[in-house]
N, C-alpha and C positions, 0 to 999 in steps of 0.2 A: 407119883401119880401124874397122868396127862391131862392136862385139860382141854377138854373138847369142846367146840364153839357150831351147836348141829344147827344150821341155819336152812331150812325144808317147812315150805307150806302144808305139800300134802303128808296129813297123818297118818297116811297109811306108808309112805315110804320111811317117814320119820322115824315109826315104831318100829319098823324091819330094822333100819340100820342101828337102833339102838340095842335091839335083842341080837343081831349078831356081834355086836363090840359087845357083850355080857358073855358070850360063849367063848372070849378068848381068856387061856388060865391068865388068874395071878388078877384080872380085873384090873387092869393097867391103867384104864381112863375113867375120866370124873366126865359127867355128857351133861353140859346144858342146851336145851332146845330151845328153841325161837325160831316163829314162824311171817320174820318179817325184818328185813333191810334194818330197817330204821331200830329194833330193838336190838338188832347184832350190833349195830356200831355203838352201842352205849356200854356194851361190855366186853366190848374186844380187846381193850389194853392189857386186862389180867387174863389174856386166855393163849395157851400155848400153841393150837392149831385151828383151824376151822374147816368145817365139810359143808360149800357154800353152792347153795340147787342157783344152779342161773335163771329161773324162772319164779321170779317170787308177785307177789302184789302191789309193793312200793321200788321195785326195779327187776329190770330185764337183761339179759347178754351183757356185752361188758362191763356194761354199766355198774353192775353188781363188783364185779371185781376192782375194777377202777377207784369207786369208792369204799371199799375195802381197806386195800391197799394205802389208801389217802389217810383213813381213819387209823391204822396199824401198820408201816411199814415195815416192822419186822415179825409180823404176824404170817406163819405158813398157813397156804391156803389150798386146799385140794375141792377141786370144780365136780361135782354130781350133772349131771346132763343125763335125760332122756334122750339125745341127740345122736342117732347112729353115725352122724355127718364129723369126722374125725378137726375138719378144718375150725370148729367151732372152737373145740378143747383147744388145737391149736394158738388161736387168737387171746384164747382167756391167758392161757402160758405167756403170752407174749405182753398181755396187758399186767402180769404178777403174779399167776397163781403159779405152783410149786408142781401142781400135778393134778391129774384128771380120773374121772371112774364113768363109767355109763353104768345106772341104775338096773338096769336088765341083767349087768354082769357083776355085780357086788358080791364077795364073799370075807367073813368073817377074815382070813388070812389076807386077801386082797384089801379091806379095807388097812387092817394093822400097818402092812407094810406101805399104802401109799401114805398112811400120815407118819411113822416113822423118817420115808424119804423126803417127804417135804420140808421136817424138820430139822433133817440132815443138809438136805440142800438148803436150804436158806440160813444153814447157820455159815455152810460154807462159802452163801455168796458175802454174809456178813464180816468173813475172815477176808475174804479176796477185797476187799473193800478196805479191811482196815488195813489189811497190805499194802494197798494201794496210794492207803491215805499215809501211812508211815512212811514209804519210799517218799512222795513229793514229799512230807514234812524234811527227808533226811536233805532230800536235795536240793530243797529250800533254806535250809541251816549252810548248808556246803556250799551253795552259790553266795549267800550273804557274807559267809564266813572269806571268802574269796574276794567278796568286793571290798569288802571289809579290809581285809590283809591289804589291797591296794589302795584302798583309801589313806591308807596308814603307810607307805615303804616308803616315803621321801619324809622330810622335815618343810619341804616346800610343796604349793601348792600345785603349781603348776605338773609338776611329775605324777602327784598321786589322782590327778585327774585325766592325762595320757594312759596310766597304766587304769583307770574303771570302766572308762569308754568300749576299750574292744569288747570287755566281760560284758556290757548289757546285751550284747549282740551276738547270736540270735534268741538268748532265752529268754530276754522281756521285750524284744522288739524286733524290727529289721533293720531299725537305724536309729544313730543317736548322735546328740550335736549336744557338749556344755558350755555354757558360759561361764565367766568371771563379771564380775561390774566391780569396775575400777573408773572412780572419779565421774559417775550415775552414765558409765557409756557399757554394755556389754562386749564382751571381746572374746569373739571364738580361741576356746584354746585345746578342742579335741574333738573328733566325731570318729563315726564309725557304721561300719554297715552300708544299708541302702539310703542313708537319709536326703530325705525333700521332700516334697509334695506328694506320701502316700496318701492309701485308701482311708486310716487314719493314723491323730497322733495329738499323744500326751503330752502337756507342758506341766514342768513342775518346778518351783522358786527354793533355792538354799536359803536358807534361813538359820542362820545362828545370831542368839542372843537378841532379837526383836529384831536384826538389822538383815535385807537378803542380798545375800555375797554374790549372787550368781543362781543359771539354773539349769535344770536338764530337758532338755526337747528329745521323743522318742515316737517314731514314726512305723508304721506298718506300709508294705508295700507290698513282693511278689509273691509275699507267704499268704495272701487274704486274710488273714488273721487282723482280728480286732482286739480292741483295747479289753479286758473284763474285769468286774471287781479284784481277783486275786493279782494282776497284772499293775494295776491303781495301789495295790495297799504294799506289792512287793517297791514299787517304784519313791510311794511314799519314805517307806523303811529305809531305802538305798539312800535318798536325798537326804534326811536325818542323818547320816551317817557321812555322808561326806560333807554335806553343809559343815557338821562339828571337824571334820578332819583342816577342810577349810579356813575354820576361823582358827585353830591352834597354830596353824600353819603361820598367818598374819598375825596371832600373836607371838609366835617365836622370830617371823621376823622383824616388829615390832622389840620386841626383845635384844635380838642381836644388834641394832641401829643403836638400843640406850646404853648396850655395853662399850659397842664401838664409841661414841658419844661420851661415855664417862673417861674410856680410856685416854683419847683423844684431850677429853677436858684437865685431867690429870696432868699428862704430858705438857698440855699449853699451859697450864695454871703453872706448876714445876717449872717452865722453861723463864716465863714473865714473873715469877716472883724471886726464883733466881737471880735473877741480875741485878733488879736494884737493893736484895738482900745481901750479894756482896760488893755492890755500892755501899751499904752501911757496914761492912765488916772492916773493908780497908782504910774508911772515915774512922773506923775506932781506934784501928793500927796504924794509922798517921797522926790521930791524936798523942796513943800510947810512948809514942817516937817521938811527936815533937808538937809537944801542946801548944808553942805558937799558931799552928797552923787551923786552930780553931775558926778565924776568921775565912778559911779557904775550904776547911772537910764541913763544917756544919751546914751551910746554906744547899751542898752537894748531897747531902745524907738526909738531908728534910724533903728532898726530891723526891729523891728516892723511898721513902715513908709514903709519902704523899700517894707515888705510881703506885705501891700496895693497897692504901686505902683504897682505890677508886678501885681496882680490879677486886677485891672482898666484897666492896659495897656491889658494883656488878655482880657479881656471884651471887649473894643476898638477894637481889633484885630479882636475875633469873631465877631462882628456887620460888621466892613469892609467885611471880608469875605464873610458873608451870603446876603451883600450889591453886593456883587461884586465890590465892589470899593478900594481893597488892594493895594496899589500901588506897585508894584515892578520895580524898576531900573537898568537893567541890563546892565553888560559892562564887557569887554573881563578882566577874572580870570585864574590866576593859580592856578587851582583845587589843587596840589600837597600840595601848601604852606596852602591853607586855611584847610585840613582835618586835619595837623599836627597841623594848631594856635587851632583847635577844640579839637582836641584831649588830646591837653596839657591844656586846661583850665578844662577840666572834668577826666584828671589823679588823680589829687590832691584828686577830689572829691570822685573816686572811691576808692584809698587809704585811707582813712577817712573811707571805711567800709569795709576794708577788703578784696576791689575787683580790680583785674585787667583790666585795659581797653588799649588796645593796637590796632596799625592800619596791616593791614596786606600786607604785600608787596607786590607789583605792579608795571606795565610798567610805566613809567613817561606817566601822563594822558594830559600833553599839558593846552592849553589855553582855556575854556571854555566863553561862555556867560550869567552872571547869574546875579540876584543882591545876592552881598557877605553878605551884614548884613542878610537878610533874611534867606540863606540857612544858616548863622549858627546859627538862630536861632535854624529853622526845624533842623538841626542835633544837637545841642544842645538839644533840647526837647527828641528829642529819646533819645540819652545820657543818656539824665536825667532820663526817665523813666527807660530805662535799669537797671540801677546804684539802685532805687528805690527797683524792685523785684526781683534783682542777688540777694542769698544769701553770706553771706563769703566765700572767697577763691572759688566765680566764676570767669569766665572773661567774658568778654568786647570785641566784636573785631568790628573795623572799617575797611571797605575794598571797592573796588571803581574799577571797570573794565568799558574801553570803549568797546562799541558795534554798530555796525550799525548805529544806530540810535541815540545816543549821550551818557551816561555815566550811569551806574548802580551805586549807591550805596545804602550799607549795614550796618544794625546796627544789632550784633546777639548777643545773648547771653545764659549762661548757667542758664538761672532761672527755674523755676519748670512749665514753659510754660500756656498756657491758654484753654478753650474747646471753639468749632467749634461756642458753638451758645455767647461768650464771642469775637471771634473773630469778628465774623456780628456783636457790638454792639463797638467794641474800637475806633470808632472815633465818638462814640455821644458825642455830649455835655455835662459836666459834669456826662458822667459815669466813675465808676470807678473799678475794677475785685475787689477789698477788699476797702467796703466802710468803714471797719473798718479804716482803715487808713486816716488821715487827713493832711497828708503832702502833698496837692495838690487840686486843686479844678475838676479836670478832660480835663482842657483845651488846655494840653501841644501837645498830638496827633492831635487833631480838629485843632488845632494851625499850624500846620507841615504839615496836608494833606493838609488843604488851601492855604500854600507857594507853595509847590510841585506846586500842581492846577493849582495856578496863572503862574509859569515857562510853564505850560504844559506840565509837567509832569504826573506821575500815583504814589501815595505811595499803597505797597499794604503788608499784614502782612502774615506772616506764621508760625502757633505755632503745638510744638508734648509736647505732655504730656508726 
């Protein structure tokens, strides 16, 4: 059964077109009448067609069909007009209805078949719609799946954002520009297309894990084309998606740094525990040989004990550090007394090569709050390093000014200084400016910026060639 939605003032046309839709066999239609706009729109959602007079009381000409249309858009609608004038029927077509009749020429068979076609055609334009709508879905999956695949074909980031760039271009823009941020600067590392100063353009931020890595800038220009909702939500989607490809990237190569880093650590630990481990082997095989010679392998083999302890406790030290769990113990110091117990423990040592180390005079610095064994480690460590690359007859100078903010101190000295990208690199782990050198394993600076750290403090280095 059909349902018929007869929407006609005059009762006398009403009742004609309802005795002729009873004269078709088989009584195919269910006919509810209404003689007014406003009652057709409160029962059009359950009605399969409508036969709508564009002349009624609460609306006229298009009007009628317009909101229709508005109230049921997928309601077929076939136009009744008194109007011999064909442009009318026209216009209603063109505002939604399905089909037309002029009342002068209504027949029983004419009527069947124009709501028949309206309901034909409107299902067909409902097919060509969802056609329509399934193709952009396919090709919306198929483009994402593409940016996707390039978001994804390197392990680094920099290539999987060379290879998503050309894809934005031209299906979500005319032009496209992304960045990276690295160390809070942005750094062009791909565009594509028409990009500049078009007609318009979207900006949008990576964002992986609260932090944003970078972003994509997309411009419209020769195409006149603007920005629209589905253009906003595809662009959104794409940024998700490479923002995550982004951060995996920085964590693998984060990742590969801590392998090379462990490897490296290995090697250096194996090479430095090495050798004073067969310092105490051949102390045991010259004891074994000739136990006099206790007096000459023991003080050599305690050395060498010694050189392991400091490099484990280092090690220990670096893990606490990168643990965050260094303990420091602070409580009210006379700065004054502890630079001078420092100072005099690494005199000795700088005279031993030649080099002066001296503190340089100052206001009496008061009572600080610090843990004592710690900081002198940390300035022992510098010390030591200092002491390490002063040539003969440099100096050493230690010096300590309060400020604002709680106490400077300084370790300078006259060595042959370091370059800028040797700087960025002296507090890595087991690096070292002359790997020639083996009197140290690289741990002593790492060591000293993590004490600082932990006080809350900042170490920071300054070298002139």
């Amino acid at each position: 059964m059909i349902r018929v939605l007869l929407v006609e003032d005059n009762p006398g046309d009403a009742r004609l077109i309802q005795e002729l839709l009873r004269e078709l066999p088989a009584q195919p239609y269910e006919i509810t009448h209404v003689a007014t706009l406003g009652e057709a729109l409160a029962l059009v959602a359950d009605r399969d067609v409508a036969l709508l007079d564009l002349t009624l009381p609460d609306a006229a000409g298009l009007a009628s069909v317009e909101r229709t249309c508005a109230a049921a858009r997928a309601l077929p609608i076939v136009v009744l007009t008194g109007n011999a004038d064909e442009r009318v029927a026209i216009e209603a077509l063109n505002a939604g209805a399905q089909d037309y009749l002029r009342k002068g020429e209504i027949t029983a068979t004419l009527l069947d078949k124009a709501m028949r076609y309206a309901i034909e055609r409107k299902r067909m334009i409902a097919l060509e719609v969802a056609q329509q709508h399934l193709e952009q879905t396919i090709a919306h999956a198929r483009f994402i799946a593409a940016v996707t695949s390039a978001a994804t074909s390197s392990l680094e980031a920099e290539p999987c954002i060379r290879a998503v760039a050309p894809l934005l271009v031209p299906t979500l823009a005319d032009g496209c520009a992304i960045d990276l941020f690295r160390d809070g600067k942005a750094e062009r590392i791909a565009s594509a297309g028409e990009f500049g100063d078009g007609a318009a353009r979207l900006d949008t931020r990576l964002i992986a894990r609260g932090r944003t890595v970078g972003g994509i800038a997309l411009t419209m220009g020769s195409s006149g084309r603007r920005f629209g909702d589905e253009e906003r939500l595809i662009a959104e989607e794409i940024t998700v998606r490479l923002a995550l490809s982004i951060d995996n990237a920085m964590h693998y190569a984060e990742a590969q740094r801590a392998l090379r880093g462990r490897d490296e650590m290995m090697a250096i630990v194996s090479h430095d525990l090495r050798n004073p481990l067969a310092v105490v082997q051949l102390s045991l095989s010259a004891l074994a040989t000739d136990p006099a010679s206790l007096a000459v392998v023991l003080p050599r083999a305690t050395r060498a004990v010694e050189r392991m302890g400091v490099l484990i406790e280092d090690l220990l030290q670096i893990g606490q550090i990168d643990a965050g769990t260094l303990v420091i113990e602070p409580r009210p110091v006379e700065l004054d007394s502890l630079l001078d117990d420092v100072l005099e423990q690494h005199r000795v040592l700088g005279a031993g090569k030649g080099v002066r180390v001296q503190r340089e005079p100052s206001l009496p610095l008061g009572s600080v709050m610090l843990d004592p064994n710690r900081l002198t480690q940390a300035l022992g460590n510098l010390l030591g390093n200092a002491i390490k690359f002063t040539p003969a007859d440099g100096t050493i100078t230690l010096a300590a000014t309060s400020t604002s903010s709680g106490v400077e101190i300084s370790v300078s000295d006259t060595g042959p200084g370091i370059s800028t990208d040797q700087v960025a690199r002296i507090f890595d782990r087991f690096w070292q400016a002359d790997r020639r050198r083996r009197d140290g394993v690289g741990l002593g600076l790492p060591i000293a910026k993590g004490i600082v750290d932990a006080h809350g403090g900042r170490l920071d280095v300054r070298s002139e060639l």
